[in-house]
N, C-alpha and C positions, 0 to 999 in steps of 0.2 A: 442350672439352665440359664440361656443367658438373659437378661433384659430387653424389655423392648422399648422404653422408651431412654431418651436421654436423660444419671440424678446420676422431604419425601419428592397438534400443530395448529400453532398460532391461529387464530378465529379471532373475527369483531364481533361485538357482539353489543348490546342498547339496556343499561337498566333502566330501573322503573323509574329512578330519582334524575337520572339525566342520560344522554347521549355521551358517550369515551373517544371521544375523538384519536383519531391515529394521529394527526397532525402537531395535536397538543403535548400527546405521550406518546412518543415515537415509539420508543422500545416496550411499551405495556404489550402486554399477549396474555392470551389465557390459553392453558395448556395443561392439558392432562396428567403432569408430574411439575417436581419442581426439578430444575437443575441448577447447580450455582457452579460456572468456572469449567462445563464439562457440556458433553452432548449424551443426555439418555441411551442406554442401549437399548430396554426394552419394554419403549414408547406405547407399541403398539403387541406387546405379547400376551398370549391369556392364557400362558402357565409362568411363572419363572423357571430358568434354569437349570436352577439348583431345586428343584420339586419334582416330585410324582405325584402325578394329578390322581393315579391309580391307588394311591396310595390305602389301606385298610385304616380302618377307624377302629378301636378299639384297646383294651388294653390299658396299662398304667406305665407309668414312670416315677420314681422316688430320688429324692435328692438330699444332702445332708446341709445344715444351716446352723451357726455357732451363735453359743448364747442363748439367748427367748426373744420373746419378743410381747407387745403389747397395743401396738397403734396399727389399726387397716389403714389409716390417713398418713400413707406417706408423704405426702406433700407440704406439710405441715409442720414439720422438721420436728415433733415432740415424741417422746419416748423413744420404744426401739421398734420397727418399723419390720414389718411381716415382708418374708420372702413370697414374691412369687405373686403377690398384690398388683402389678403391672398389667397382670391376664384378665383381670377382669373388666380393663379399659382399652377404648379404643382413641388412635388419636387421629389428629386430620386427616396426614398423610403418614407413610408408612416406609420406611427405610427401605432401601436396593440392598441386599447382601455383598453386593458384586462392585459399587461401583460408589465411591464416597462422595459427598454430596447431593446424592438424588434420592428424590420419596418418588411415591404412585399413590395411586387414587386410595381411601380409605374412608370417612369419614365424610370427605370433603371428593369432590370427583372431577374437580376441577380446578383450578386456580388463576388469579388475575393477578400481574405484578409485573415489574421491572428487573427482571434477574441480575441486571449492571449495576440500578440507582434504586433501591429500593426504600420506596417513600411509603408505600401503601402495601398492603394485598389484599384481595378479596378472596375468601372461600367459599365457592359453588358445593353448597353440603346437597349429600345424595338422599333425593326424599325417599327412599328407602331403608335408611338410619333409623334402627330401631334402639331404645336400651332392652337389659334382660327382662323388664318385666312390659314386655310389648308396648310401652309409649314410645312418639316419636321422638327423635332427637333434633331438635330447630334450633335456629342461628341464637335465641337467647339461651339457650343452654353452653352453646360459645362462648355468648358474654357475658353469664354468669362467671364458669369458670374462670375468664381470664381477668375478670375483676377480682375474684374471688381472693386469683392468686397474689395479684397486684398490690389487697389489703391483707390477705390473711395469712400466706403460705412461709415458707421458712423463708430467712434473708437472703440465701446464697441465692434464694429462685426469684425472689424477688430481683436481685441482684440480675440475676441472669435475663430476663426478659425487661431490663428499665428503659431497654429503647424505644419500649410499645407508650406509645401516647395515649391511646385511646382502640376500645371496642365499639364497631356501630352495627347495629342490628339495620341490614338493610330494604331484607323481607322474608318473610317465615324461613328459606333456604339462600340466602346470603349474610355473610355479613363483613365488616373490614376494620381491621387491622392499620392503625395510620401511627408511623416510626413517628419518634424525633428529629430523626436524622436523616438523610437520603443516601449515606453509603455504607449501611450495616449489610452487607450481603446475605451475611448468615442470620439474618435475626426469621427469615421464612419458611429455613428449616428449623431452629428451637421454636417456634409456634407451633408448625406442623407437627410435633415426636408428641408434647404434652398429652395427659390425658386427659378425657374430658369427661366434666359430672355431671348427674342432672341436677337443675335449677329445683326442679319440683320437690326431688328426695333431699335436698340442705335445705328445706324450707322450716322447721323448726328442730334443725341441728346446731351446732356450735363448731364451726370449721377450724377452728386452735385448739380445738380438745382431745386429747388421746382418745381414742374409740376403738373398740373389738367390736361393735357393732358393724351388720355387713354395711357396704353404700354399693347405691346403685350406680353399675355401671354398662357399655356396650357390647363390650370384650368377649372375645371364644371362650371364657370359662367362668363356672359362677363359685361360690363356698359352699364346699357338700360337707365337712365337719373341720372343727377349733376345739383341740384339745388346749385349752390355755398357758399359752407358754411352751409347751412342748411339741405338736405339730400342726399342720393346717394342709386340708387336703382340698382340691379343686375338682370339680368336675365340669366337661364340655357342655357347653348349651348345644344341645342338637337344632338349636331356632337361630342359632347366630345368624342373625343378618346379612353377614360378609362372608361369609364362607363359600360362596361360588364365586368371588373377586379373582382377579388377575393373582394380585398379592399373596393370596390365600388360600387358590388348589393346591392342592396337598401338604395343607399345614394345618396345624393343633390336631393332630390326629389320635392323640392318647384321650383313651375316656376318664382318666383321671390322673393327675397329678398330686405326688405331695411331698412336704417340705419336712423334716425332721430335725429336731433341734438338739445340739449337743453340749456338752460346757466347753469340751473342747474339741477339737480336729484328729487329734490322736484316739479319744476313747471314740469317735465317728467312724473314724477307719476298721473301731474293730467291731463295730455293727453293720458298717459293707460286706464283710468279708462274712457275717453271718445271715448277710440277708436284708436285714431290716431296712435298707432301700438299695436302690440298683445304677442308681448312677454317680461316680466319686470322680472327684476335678484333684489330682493329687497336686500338692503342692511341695512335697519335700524329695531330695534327690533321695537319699537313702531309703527312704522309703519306697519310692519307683525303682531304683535299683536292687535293694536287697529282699525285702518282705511281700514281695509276690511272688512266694511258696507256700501258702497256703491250699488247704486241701482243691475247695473250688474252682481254682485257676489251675491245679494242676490237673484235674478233672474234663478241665474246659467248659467249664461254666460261669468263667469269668474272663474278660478279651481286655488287654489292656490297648489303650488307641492313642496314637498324639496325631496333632496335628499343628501345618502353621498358620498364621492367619496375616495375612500384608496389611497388618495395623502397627505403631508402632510399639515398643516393646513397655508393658508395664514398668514405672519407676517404683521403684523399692528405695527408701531412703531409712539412714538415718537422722532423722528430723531435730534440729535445731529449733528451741523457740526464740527469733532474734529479738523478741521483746526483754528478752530476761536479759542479766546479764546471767555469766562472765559473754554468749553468744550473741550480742550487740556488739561483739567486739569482732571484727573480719579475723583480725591476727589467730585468735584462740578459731575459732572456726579451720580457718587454714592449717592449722595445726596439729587438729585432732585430726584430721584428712589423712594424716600421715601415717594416723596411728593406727589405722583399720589397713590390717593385713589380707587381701582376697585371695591373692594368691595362694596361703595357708589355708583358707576356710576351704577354697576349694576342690585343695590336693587333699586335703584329711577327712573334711565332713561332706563334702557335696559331692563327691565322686567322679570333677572335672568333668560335670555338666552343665554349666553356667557360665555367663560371659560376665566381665566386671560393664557396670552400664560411664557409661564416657558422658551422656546426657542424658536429655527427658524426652526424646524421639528416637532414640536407637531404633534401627532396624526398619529406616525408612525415609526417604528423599528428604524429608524436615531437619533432618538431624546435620547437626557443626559439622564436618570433619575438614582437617588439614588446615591452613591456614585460612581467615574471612577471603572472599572471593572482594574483584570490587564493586561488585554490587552491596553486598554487604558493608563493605568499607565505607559507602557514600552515605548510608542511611548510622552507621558508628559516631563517623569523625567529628558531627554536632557534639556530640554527646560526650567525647574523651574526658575532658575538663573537670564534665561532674562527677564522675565513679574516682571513689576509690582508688589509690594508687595500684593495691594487688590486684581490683579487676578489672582495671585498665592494660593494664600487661595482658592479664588471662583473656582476655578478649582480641586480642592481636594474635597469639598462637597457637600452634596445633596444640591445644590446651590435653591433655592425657593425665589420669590420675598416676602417682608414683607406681609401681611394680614392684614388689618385694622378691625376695631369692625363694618365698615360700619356708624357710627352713622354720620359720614358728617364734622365729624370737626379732626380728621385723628391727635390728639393731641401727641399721644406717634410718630407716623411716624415722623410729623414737628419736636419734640423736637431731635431724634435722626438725623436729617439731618442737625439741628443747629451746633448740637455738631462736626458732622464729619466737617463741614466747619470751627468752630472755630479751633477744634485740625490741621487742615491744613493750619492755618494762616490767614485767612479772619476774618474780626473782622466787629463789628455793631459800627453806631454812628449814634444817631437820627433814629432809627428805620431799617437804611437803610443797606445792607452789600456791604460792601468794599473788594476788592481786596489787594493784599499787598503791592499795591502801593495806595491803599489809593483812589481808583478810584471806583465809586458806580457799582454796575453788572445791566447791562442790557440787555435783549436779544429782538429780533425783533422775531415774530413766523408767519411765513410763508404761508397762505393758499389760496387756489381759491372756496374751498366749501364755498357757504352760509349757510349750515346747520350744520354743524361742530362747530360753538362756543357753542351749546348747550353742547356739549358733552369734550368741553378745557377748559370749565372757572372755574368748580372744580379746576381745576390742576391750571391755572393761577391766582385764589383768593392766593393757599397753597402757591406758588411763591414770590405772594406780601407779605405774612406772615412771609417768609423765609427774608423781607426785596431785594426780586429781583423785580426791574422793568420791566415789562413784555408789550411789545408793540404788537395786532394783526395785520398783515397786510395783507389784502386780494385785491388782484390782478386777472384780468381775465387769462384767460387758456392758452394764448398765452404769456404774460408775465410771468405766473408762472412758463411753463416750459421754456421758455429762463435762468430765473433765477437760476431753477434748472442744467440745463446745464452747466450752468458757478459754480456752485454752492455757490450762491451769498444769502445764508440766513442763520442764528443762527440757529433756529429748522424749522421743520416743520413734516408733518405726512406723513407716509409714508405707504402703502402696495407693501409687495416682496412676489411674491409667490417664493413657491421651490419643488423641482423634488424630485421622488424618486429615481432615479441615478444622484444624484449629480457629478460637474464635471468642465471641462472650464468656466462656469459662476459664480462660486464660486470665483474666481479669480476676473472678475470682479466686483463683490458683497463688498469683502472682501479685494485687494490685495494692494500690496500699489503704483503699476508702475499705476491701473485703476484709485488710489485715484490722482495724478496728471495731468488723462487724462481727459480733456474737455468733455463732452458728456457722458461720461461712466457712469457705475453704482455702484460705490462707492461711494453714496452720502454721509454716516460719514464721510468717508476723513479716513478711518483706514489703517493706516500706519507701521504693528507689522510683523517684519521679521519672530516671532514664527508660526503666523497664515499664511504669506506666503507660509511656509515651509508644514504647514500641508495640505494646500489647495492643491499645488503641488503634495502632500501622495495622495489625496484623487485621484487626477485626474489620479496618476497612480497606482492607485490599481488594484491591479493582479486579484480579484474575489470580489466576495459581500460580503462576513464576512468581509475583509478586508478595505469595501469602508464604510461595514458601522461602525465598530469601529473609525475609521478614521473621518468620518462624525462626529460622539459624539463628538469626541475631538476637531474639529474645534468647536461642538456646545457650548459647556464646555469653549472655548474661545473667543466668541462672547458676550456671556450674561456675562461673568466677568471679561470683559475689560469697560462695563459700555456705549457702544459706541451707544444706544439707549436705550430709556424707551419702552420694548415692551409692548403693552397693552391688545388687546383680540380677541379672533378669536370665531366662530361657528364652531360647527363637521357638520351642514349639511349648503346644497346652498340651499337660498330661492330663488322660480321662480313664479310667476305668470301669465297666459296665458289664450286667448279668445278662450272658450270652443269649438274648431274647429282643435286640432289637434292628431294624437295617436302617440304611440311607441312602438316597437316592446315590446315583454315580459321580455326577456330576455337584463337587462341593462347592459353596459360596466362600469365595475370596477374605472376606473380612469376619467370620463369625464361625462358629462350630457349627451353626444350622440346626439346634438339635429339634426345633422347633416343626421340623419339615420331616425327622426319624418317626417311624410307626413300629411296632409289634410286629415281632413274627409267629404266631400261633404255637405252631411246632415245636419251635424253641422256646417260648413261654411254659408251654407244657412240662417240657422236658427241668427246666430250673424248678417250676415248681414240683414236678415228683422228687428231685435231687432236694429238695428245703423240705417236702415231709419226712424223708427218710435218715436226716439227717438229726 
């Protein structure tokens, strides 16, 4: 299921502490959503779209979760962090399925700020904000949390909100948010997504500590059982507070949610297919292609469904850590690019459903193609001087990864990867290549998937041909993200999804203060003042032609700094589910929506007499 938060006309109006002059802050408004770069569609609606307000309450839904798990405090960055934890909080404002960069009312029912120049904002919280256990929810319960986070939460988030200066409680139902800066556009949606705690329930807890203990939160759903480590099931609060909101006819309709934990994906798949939950996100082509012939699905009691969603395409890499060597070196980067055959992977294993990804936006207005425009060109040409010789070229071109003939042996790729390594000073002796100190390459490749070597050992046979020593080492879920944390590995695989308003988290994706912070999300380790400098562009870009020209050129500087092999993405999400659920007609743009899916009775009945009989 998916996430809800981000790891939302014009009135004057007089507070208590002064007068807001319009003359002073021209463009200040307060307004019942936030927009940044766009004009709300639906301002004043009191269903969304993509809902049925008619919708039945009732009913469960199940989903599969890899690994265990151990910490309710996601926020915190420690252990492994429980699926599905997100439900139990509410945050200011509350995401548009339909429209990117716009919330509505949530938490907060109003809002004060400067959608151009944004120095401040104020949140109008609704005194009707209740938490689960019927206390109010007030403006210090705001700035608890966002101090909270500011001292205690993981770095990456820390990281993520460092434009907030300061929290000010300004009366039991206001309070304000005052930037560093005056042109973070996007910092009023990452305030608005977070979740929010009460002040009352961390009064003698320990906010950096792993916990399975519940915490209290506002959220449509509370903790109805915790088997430890193996599942955790939710159940609706029928007292939710928000639940007659605009945002919120006909949503969280299931009376129970839960999460089942697996070691791996594969042995999860064959607990869908017996039942033990009902809703499966597939992620491998032969799988979706060949192995829904099972009893159930030929039965009809199991629907397979894709769909697309106008966000850009998840990136799938294979990840470089440029901190290490022989991968601090562009040459060897550029190199091994060559060696990864997609063409092959996806005539033989993938069943030529997948696209090879070109960048880290495929599949949507942000993305490179064809030559830099000149707009693009005017915010580059500063910058040529400093990059790199090979990503100074790759950032002038229709940059495209090689194409292989597919036949499996990837011959003219290998030889031109030889060559780029010999002309950069690495030389062969005995089959093996050496460094310039005469030192053999070897890399350790990182994973927790059991089913993933099908899919790496193409690439690592081309490796050993390239004369690289290539070691797999796979570790369980708990040690690989320690690992990754510290970022304590040569390669490994990686999926980043990305936004269509790019912004603060491109920083930590790309930046190079995230690439020496512990925890964060810089797992390359890129370290390139150029791409700093644009990221920063990006996050303060004044409108949308702006964010997204801006965008290209970071993307234009990603893929030709060589800092991953990215590999392949799908345009739609495979899902399969036990023929027991609907959805509204009309689907939301950016999301599967499943949030807004109810029970259909009859059909519930029906899977469940087929799962006794079985």
């Amino acid at each position: 299921m998916q996430q809800r938060f981000a790891y939302a006309k014009p009135t004057v109006f007089a507070l208590g502490f002064s007068l807001i002059s319009l003359s002073a802050w021209s463009a200040v408004q307060t307004t019942p959503y936030i927009a940044i770069h766009t004009t709300p569609k639906y301002a004043t609606a009191q269903v969304m779209p993509y809902a049925n307000p008619n919708a039945p309450k009732g009913g469960y839904i199940s989903n599969a979760s890899n690994g265990t798990f151990d910490n309710l405090n996601s926020m915190n960055g420690k252990g492994s962090g429980v699926a599905g934890v997100d439900y139990l909080f509410d945050s200011l404002m509350s995401n548009s399925l339909d429209e990117p960069s716009v919330m509505y009312p949530l938490l907060a029912e109003k809002v004060t700020f400067d959608p151009d120049q944004s120095s401040f904002i104020i949140y109008h919280l609704n005194p009707k904000a209740r938490f689960s256990d019927g206390s109010e929810l007030t403006a210090e319960d705001i700035k608890f949390t966002f101090d909270t986070y500011q001292t205690k939460a993981n770095l990456g988030l820390q990281m993520y909100i460092s434009d907030l200066a300061k929290t000010e409680v300004l009366s039991k139902y206001q309070v304000k948010m005052t930037f560093k800066s005056n042109n973070n556009a996007e910092m009023p949606l990452i305030l608005s997504s977070l979740p929010i705690y009460s002040k009352a329930d961390w009064k003698n807890k320990d906010f950096t500590k792993v916990t399975i203990q519940p915490i209290l939160g506002s959220g449509p759903y509370l903790i109805d059982r915790i088997d430890a480590g193996r599942s955790i099931t939710y159940k609706r609060n029928p007292n939710y507070w928000a639940k007659d909101l605009p945002i919120n006819r006909g949503r969280y309709n299931f009376n129970q949610m839960k999460y089942v934990y697996y070691r791996n994906m594969d042995i999860a798949f064959e607990g869908f297919k017996s039942g033990q939950y009902t809703l499966h996100e597939e992620k491998k082509a032969r799988t979706w292609v060949t192995e829904y012939d099972f009893p159930a699905f030929k039965a009809g009691m199991v629907k397979k469904y894709s769909f697309k969603a106008e966000n850009p395409s998840v990136t799938q890499s294979f990840e470089f850590n440029n901190r290490r060597a022989p991968f601090n070196d562009i040459h060897m980067r550029q190199a091994l690019s060559y060696a990864y055959d997609f063409e092959w992977l996806n005539k033989a294993l993938f069943y030529g459903q997948y696209q090879r990804l070109q960048g880290h936006f495929q599949n949507s207005e942000l993305a490179a193609t064809g030559k830099p425009s000149q707009a693009e060109l005017e915010i580059l040409k500063p910058y040529l001087n400093q990059l790199d010789p090979i990503q100074r070229q790759g950032v002038l071109v229709d940059w495209k990864y090689p194409v292989t003939d597919a036949s499996g042996f990837n011959r003219k790729g290998l030889l031109t990867a030889r060559q780029i390594l010999i002309d950069a000073g690495y030389r062969y002796k005995n089959g093996v290549l050496l460094d310039k100190k005469g030192k053999p390459i070897s890399i350790e490749f990182l994973i927790h998937q059991d089913g993933l070597q099908r899919t790496m050992m193409p690439f690592v046979r081309n490796l050993k041909k390239l004369g690289i020593r290539v070691n797999i080492r796979q570790v369980d879920v708990p040690q690989y993200l320690e690992r990754m944390r510290k970022y304590d590995f040569d390669m490994t695989t990686l999926a980043m999804p990305q936004s269509l308003t790019p912004g603060n988290e491109q920083a930590q994706m790309w930046g190079s203060k995230a690439a020496k912070e512990m925890g964060n999300y810089n797992y390359a380790g890129i370290q390139n003042p150029v791409i700093d400098d644009v990221v920063q562009q990006i996050i303060r870009a004044p409108n949308r032609e702006q964010l997204v020209i801006r965008t290209k050129v970071l993307d234009r500087l990603l893929r030709s700094g060589y800092y991953q092999i990215l590999t392949y993405s799908k345009d739609k999400t495979w899902m399969a589910y036990w023929n027991m659920y609907q959805q509204p007609k009309i689907k939301p743009k950016l999301s599967s929506g499943i949030d807004y899916w109810w029970v259909d009775v009859q059909q519930a009945q029906k899977v469940t007499q087929y799962l006794r009989q079985q």
